[in-house]
mmCIF file of the N, C-alpha and C atoms, coordinates in Angstrom:
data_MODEL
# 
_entry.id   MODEL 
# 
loop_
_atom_site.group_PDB 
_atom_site.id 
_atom_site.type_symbol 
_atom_site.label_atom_id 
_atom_site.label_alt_id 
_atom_site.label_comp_id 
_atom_site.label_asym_id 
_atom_site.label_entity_id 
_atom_site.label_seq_id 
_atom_site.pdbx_PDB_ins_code 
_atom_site.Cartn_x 
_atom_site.Cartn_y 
_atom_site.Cartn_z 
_atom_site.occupancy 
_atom_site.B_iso_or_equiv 
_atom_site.pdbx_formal_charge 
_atom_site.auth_seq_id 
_atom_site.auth_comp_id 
_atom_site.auth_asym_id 
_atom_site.auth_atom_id 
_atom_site.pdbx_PDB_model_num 
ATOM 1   N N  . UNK A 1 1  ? -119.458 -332.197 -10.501 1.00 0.00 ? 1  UNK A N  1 
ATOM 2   C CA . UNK A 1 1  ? -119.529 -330.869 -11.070 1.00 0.00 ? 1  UNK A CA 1 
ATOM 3   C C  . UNK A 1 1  ? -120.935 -330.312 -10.924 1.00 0.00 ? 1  UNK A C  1 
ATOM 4   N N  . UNK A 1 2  ? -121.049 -328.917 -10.877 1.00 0.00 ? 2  UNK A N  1 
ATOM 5   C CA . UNK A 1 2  ? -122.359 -328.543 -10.746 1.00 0.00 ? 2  UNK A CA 1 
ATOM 6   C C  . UNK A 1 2  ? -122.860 -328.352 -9.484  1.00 0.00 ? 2  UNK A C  1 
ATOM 7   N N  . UNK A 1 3  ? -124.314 -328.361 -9.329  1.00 0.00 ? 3  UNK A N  1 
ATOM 8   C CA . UNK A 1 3  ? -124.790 -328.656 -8.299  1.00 0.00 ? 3  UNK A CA 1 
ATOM 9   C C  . UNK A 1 3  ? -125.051 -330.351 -7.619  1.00 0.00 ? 3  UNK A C  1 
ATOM 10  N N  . UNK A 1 4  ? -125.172 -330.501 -6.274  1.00 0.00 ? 4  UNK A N  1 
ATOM 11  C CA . UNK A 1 4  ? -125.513 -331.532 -5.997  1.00 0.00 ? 4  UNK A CA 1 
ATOM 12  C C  . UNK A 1 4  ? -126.213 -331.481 -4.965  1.00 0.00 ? 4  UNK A C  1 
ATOM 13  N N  . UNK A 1 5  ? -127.442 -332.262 -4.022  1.00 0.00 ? 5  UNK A N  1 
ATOM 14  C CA . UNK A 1 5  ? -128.280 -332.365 -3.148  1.00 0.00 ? 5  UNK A CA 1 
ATOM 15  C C  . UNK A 1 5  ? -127.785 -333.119 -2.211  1.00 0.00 ? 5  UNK A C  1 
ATOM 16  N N  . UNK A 1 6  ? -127.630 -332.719 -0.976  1.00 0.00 ? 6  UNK A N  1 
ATOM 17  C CA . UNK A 1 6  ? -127.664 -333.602 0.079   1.00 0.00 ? 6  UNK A CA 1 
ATOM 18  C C  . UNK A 1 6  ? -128.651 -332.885 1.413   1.00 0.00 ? 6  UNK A C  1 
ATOM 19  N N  . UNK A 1 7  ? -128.694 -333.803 2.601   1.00 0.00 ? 7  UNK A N  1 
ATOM 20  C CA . UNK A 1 7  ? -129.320 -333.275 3.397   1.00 0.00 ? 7  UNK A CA 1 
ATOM 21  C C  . UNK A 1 7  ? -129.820 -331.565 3.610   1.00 0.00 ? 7  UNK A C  1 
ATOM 22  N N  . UNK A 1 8  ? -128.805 -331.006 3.897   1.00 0.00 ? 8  UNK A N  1 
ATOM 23  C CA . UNK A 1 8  ? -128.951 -329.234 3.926   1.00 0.00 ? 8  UNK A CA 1 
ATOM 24  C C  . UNK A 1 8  ? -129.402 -328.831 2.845   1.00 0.00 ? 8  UNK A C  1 
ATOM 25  N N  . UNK A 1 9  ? -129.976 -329.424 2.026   1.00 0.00 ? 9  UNK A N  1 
ATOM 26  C CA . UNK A 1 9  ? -130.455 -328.428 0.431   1.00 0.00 ? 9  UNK A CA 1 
ATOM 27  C C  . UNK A 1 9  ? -129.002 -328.793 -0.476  1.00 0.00 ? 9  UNK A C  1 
ATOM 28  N N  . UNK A 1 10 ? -129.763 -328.227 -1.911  1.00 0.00 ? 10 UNK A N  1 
ATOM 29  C CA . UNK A 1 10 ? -128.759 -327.936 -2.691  1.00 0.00 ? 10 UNK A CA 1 
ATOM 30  C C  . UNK A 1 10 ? -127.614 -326.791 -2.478  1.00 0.00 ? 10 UNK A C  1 
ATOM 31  N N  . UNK A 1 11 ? -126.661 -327.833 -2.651  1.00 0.00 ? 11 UNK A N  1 
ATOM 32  C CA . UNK A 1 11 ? -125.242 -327.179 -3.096  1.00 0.00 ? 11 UNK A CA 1 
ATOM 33  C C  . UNK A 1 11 ? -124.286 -326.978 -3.810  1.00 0.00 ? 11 UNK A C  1 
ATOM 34  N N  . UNK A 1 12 ? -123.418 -325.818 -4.178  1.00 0.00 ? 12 UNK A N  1 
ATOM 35  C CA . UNK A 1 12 ? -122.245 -325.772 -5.697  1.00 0.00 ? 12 UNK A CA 1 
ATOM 36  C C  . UNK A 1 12 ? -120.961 -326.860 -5.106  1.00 0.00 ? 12 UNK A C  1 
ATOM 37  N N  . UNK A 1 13 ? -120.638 -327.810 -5.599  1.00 0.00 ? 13 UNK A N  1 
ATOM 38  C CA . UNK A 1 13 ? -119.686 -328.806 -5.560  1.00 0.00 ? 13 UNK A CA 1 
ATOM 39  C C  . UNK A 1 13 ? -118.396 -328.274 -6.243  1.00 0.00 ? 13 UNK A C  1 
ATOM 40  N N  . UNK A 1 14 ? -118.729 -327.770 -7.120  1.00 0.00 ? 14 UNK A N  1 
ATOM 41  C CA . UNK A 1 14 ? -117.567 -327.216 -7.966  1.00 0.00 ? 14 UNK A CA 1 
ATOM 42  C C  . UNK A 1 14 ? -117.115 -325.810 -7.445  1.00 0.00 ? 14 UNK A C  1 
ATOM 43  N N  . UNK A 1 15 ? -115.333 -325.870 -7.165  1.00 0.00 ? 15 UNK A N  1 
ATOM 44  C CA . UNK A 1 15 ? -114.589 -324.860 -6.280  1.00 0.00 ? 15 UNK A CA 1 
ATOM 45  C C  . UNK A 1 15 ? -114.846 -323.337 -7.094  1.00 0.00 ? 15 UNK A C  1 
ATOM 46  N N  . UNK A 1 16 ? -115.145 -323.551 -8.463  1.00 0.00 ? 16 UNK A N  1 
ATOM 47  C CA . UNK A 1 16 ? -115.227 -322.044 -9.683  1.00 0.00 ? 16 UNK A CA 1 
ATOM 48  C C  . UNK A 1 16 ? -116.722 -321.942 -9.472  1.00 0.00 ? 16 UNK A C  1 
ATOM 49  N N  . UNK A 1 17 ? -117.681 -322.620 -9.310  1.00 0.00 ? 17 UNK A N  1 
ATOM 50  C CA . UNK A 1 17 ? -119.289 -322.259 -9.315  1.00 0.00 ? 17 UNK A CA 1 
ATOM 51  C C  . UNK A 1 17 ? -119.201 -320.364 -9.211  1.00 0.00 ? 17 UNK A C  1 
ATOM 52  N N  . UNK A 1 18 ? -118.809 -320.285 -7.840  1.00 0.00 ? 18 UNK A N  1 
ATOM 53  C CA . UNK A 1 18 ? -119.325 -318.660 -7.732  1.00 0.00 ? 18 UNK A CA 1 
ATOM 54  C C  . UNK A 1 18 ? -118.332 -317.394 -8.618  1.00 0.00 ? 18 UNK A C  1 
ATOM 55  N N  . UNK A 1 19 ? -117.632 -318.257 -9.249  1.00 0.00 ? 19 UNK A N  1 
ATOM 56  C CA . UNK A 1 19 ? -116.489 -316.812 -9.603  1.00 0.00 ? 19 UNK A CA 1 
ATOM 57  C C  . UNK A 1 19 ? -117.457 -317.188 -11.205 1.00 0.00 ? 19 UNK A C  1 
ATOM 58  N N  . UNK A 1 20 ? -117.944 -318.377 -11.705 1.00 0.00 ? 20 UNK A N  1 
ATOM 59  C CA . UNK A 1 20 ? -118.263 -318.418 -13.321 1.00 0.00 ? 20 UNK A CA 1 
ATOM 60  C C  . UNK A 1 20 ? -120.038 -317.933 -13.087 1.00 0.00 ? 20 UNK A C  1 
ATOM 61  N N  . UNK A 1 21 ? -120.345 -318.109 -11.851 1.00 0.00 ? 21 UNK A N  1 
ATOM 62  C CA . UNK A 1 21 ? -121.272 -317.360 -12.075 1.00 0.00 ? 21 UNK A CA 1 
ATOM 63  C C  . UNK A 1 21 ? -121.434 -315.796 -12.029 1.00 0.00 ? 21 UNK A C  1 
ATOM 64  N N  . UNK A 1 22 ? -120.654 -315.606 -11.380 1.00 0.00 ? 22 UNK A N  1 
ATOM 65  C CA . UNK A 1 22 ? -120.389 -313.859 -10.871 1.00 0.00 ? 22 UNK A CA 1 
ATOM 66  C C  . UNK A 1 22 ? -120.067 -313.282 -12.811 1.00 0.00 ? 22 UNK A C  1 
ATOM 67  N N  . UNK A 1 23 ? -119.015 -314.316 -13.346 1.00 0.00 ? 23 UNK A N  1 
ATOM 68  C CA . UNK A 1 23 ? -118.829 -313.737 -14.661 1.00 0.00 ? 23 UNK A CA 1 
ATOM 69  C C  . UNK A 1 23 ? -120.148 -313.779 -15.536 1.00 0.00 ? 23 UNK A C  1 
ATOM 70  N N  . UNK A 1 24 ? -121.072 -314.473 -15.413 1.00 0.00 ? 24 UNK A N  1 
ATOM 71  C CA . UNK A 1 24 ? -122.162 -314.684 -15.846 1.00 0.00 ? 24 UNK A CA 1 
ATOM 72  C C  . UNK A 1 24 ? -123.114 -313.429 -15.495 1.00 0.00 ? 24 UNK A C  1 
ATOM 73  N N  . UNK A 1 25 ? -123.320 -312.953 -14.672 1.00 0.00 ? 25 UNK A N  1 
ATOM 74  C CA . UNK A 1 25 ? -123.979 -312.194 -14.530 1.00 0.00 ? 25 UNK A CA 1 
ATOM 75  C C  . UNK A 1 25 ? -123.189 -310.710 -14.790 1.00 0.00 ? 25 UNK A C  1 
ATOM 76  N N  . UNK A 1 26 ? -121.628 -310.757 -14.646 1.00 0.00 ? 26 UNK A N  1 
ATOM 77  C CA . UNK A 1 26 ? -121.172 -309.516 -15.447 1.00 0.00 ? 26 UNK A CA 1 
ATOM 78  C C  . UNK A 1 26 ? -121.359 -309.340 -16.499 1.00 0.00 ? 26 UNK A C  1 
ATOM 79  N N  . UNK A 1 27 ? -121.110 -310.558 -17.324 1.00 0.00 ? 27 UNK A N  1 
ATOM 80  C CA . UNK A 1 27 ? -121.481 -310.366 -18.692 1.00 0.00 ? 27 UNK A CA 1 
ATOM 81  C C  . UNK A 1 27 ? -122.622 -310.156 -19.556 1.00 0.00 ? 27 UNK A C  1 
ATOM 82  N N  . UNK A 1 28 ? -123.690 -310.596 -18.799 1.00 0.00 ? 28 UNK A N  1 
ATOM 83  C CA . UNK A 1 28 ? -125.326 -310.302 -18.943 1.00 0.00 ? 28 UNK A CA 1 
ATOM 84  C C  . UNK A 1 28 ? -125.402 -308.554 -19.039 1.00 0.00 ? 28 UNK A C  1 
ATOM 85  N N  . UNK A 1 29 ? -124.692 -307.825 -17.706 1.00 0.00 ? 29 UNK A N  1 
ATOM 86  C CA . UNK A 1 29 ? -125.316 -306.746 -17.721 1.00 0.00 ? 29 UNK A CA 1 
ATOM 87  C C  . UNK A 1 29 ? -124.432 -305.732 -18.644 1.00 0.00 ? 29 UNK A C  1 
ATOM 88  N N  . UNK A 1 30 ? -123.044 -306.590 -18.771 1.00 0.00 ? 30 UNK A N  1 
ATOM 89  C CA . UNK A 1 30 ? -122.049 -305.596 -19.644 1.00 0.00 ? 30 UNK A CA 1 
ATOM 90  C C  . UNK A 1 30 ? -122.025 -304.965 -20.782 1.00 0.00 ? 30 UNK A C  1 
ATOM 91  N N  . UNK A 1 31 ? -122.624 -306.659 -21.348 1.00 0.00 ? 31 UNK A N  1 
ATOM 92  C CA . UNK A 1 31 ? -122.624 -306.906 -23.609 1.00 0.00 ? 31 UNK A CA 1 
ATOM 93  C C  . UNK A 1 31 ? -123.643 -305.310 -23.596 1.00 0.00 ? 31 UNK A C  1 
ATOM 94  N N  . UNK A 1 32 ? -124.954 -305.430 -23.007 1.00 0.00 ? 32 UNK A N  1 
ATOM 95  C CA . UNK A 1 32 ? -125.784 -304.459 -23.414 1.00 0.00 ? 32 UNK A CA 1 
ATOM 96  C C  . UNK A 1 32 ? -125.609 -303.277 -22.943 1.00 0.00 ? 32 UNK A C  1 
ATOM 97  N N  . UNK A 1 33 ? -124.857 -302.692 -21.978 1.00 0.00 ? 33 UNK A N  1 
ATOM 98  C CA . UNK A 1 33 ? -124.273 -301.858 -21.915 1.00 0.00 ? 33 UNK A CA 1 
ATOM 99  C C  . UNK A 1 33 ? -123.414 -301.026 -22.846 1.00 0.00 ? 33 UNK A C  1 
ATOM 100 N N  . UNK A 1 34 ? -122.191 -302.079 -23.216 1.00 0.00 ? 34 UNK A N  1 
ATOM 101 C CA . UNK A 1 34 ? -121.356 -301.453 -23.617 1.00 0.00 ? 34 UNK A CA 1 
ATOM 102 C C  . UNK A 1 34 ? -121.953 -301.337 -25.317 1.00 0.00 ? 34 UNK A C  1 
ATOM 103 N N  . UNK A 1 35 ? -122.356 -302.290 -25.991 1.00 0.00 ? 35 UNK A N  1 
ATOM 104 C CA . UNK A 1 35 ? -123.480 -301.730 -26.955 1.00 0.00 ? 35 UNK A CA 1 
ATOM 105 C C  . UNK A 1 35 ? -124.266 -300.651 -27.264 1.00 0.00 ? 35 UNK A C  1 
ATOM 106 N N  . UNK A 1 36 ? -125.126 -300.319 -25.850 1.00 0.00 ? 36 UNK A N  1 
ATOM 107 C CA . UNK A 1 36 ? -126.277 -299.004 -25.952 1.00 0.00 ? 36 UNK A CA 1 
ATOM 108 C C  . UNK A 1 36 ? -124.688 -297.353 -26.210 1.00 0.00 ? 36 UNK A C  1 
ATOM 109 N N  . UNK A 1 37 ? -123.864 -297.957 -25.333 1.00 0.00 ? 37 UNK A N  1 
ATOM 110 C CA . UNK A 1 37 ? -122.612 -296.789 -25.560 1.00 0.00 ? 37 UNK A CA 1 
ATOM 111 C C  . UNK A 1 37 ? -122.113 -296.536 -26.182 1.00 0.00 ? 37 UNK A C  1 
ATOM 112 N N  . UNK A 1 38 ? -121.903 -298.247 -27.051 1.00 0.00 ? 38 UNK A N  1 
ATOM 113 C CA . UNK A 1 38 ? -121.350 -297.761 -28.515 1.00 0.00 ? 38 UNK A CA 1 
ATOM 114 C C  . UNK A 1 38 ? -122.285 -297.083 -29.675 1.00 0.00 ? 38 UNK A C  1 
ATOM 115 N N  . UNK A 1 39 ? -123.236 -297.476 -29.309 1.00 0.00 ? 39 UNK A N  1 
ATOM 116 C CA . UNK A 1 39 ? -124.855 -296.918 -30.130 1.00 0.00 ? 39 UNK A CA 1 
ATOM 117 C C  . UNK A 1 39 ? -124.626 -295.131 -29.777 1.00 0.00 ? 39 UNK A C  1 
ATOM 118 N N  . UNK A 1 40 ? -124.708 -295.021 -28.784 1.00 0.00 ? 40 UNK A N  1 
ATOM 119 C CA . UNK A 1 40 ? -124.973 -293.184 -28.032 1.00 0.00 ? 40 UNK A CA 1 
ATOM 120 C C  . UNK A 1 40 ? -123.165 -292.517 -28.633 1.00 0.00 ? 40 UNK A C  1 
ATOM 121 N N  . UNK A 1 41 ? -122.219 -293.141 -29.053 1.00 0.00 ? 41 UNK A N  1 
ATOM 122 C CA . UNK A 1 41 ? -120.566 -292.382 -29.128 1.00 0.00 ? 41 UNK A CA 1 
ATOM 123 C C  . UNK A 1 41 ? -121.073 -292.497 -30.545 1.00 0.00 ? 41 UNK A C  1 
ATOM 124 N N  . UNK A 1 42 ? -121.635 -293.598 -31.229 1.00 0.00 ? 42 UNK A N  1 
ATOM 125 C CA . UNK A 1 42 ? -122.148 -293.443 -32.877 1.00 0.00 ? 42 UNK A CA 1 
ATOM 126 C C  . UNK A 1 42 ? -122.584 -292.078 -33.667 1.00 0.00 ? 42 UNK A C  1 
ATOM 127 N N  . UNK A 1 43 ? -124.298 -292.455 -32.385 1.00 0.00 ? 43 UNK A N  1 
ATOM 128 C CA . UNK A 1 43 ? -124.913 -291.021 -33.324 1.00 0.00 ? 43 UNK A CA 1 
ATOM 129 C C  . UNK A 1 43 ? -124.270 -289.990 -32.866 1.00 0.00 ? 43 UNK A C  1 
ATOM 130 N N  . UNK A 1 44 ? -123.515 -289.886 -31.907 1.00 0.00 ? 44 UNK A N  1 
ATOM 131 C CA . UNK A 1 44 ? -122.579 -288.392 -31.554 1.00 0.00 ? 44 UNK A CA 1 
ATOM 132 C C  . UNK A 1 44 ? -121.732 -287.886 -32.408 1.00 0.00 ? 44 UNK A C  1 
ATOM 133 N N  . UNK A 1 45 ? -120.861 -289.187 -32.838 1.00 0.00 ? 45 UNK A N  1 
ATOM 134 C CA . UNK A 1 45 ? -120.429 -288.916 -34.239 1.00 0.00 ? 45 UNK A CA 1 
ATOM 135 C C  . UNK A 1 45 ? -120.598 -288.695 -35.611 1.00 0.00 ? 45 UNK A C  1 
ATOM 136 N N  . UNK A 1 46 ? -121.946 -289.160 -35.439 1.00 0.00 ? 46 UNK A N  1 
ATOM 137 C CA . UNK A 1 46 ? -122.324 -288.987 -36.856 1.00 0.00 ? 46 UNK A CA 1 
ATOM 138 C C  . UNK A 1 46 ? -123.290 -287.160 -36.910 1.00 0.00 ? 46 UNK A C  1 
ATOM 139 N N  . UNK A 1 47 ? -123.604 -286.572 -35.799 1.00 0.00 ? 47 UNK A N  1 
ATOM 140 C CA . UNK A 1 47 ? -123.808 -285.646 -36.118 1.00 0.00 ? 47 UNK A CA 1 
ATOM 141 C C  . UNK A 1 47 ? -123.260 -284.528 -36.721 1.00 0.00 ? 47 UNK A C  1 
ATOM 142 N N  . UNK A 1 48 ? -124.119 -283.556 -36.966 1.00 0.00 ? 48 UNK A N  1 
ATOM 143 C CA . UNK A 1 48 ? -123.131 -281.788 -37.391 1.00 0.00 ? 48 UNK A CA 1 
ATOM 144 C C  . UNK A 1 48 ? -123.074 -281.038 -36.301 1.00 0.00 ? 48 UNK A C  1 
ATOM 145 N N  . UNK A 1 49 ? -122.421 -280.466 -36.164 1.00 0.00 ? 49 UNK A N  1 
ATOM 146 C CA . UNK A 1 49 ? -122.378 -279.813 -35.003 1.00 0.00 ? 49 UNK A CA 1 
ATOM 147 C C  . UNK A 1 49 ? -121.462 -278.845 -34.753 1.00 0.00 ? 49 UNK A C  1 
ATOM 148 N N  . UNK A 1 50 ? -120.982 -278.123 -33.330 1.00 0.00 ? 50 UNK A N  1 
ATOM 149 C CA . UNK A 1 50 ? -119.832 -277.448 -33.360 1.00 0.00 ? 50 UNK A CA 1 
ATOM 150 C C  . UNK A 1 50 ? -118.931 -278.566 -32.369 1.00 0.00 ? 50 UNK A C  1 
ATOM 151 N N  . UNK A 1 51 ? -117.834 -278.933 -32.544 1.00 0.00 ? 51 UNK A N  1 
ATOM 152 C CA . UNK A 1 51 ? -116.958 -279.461 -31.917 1.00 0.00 ? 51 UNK A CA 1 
ATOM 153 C C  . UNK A 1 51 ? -116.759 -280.743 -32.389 1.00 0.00 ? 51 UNK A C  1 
ATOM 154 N N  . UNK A 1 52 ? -117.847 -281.484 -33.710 1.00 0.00 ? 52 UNK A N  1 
ATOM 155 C CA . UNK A 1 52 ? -117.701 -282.727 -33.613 1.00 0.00 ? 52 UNK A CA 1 
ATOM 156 C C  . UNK A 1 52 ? -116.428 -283.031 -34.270 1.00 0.00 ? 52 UNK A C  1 
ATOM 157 N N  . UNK A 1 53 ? -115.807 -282.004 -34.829 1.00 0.00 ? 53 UNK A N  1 
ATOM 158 C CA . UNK A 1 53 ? -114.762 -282.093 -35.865 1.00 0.00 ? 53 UNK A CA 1 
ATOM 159 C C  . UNK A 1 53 ? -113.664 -282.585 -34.805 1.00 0.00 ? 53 UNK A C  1 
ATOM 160 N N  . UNK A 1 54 ? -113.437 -281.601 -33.615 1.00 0.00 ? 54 UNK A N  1 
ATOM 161 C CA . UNK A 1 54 ? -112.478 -281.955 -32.629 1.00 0.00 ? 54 UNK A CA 1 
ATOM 162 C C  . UNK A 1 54 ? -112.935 -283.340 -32.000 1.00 0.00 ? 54 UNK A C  1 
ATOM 163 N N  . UNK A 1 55 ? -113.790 -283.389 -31.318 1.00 0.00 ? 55 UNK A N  1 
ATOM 164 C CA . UNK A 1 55 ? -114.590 -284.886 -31.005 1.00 0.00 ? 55 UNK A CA 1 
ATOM 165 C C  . UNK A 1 55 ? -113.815 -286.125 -31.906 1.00 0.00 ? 55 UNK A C  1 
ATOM 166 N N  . UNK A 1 56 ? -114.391 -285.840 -33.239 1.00 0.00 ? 56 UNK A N  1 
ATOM 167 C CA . UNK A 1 56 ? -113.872 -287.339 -34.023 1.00 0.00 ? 56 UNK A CA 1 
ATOM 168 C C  . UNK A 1 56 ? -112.084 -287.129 -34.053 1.00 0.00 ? 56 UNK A C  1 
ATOM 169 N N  . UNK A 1 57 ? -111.521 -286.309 -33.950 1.00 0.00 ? 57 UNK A N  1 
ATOM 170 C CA . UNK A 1 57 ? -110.242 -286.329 -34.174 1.00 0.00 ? 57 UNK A CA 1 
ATOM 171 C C  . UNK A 1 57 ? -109.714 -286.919 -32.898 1.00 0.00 ? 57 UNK A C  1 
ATOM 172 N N  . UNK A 1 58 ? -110.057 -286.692 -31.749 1.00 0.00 ? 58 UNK A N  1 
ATOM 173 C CA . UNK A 1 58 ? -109.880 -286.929 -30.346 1.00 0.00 ? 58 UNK A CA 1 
ATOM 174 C C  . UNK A 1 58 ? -109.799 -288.410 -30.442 1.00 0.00 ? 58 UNK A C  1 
ATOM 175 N N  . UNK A 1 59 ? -111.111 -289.039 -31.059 1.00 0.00 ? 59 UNK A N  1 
ATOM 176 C CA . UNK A 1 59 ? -111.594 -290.382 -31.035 1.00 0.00 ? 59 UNK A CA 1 
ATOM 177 C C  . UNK A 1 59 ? -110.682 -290.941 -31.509 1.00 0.00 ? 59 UNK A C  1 
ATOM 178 N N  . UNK A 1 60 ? -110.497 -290.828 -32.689 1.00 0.00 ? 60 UNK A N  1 
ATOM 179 C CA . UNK A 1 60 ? -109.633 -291.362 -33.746 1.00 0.00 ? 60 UNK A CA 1 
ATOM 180 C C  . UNK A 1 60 ? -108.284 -290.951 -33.799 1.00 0.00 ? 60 UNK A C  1 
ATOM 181 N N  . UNK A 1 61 ? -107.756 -290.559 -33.335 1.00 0.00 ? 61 UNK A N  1 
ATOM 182 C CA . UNK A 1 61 ? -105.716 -290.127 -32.520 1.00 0.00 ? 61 UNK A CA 1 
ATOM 183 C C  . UNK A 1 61 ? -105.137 -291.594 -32.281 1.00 0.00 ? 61 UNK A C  1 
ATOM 184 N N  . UNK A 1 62 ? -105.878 -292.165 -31.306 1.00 0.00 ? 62 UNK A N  1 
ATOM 185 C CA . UNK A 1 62 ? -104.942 -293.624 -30.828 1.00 0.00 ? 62 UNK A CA 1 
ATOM 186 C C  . UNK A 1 62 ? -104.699 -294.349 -31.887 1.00 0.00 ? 62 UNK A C  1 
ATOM 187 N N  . UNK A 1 63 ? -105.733 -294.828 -32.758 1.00 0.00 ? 63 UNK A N  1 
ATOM 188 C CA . UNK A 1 63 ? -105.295 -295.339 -34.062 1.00 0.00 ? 63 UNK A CA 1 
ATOM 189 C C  . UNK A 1 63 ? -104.200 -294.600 -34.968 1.00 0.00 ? 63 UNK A C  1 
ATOM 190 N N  . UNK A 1 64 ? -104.687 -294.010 -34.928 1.00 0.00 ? 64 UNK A N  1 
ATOM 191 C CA . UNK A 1 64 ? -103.026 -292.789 -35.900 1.00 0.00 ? 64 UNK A CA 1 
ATOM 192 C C  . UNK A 1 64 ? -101.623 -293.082 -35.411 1.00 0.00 ? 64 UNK A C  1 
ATOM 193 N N  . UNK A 1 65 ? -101.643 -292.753 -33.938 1.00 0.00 ? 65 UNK A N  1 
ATOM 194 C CA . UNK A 1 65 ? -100.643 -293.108 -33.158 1.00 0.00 ? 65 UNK A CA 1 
ATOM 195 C C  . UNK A 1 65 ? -100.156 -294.381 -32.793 1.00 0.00 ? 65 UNK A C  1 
ATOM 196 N N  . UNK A 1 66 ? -101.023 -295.254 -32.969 1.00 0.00 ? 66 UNK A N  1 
ATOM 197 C CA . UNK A 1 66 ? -100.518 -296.905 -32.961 1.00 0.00 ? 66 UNK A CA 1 
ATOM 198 C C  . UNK A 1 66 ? -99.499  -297.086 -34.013 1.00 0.00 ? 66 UNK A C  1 
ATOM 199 N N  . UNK A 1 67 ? -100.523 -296.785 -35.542 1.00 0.00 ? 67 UNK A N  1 
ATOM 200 C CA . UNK A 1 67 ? -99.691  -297.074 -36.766 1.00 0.00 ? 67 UNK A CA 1 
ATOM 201 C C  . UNK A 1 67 ? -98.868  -296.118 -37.006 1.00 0.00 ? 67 UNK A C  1 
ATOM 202 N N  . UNK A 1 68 ? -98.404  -295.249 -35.964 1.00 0.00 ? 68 UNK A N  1 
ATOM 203 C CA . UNK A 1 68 ? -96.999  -294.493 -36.501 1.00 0.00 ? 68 UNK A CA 1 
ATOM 204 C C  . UNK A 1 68 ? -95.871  -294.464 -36.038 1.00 0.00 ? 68 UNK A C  1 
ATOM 205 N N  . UNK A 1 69 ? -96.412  -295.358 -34.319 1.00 0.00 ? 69 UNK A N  1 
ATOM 206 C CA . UNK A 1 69 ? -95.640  -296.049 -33.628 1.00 0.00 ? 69 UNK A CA 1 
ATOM 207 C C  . UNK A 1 69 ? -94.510  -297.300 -34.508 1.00 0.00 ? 69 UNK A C  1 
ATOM 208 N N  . UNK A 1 70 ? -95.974  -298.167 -34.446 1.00 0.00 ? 70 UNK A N  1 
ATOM 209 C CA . UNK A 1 70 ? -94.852  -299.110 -35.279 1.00 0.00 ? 70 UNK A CA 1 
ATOM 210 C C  . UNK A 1 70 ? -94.169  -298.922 -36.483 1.00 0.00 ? 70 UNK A C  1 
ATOM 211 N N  . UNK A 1 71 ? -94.550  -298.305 -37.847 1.00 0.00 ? 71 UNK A N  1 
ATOM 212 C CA . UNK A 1 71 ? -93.629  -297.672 -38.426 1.00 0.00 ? 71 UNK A CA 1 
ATOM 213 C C  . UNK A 1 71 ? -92.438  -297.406 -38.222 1.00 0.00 ? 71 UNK A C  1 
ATOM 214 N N  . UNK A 1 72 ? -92.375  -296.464 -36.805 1.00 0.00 ? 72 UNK A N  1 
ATOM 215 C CA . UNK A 1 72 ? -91.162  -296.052 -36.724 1.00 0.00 ? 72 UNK A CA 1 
ATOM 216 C C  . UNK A 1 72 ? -90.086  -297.234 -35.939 1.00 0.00 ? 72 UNK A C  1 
ATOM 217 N N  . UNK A 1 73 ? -90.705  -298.064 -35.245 1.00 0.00 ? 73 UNK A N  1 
ATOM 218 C CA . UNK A 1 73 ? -90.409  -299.165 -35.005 1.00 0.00 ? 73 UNK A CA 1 
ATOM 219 C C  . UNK A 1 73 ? -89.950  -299.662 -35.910 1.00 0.00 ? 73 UNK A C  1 
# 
């Protein structure tokens, strides 16, 4: 597992090496991404404004509509 050394330099032995690293580095650049976005849709919401009224209602619909789904379910 891992890496291992032979003549040609080091090499990944293990057949997942490049797909768990590829996830590794998605996930590095994602977490803080999708964080700074949830940070920037926050203070958007939390402002006064004109439209934020429609804005948060927009936001907040799918939840409404989930739980009225199943209800009627």
């Amino acid at each position: 597992m891992g890496f291992s050394h032979s003549s040609q330099g080091w090499k990944a032995n293990d057949p997942y090496f490049w797909y768990y690293l590829w996830n590794t580095v998605f996930y590095l650049f994602f977490i803080p991404l999708s964080m700074a976005s949830s940070l920037v849709m926050a203070l958007l919401l939390s402002r006064k404004g004109r439209g934020v009224v429609l804005f948060r209602t927009i936001y907040f619909l799918p939840t409404v509509c989930s739980g009225v789904a199943i209800t009627i379910l």
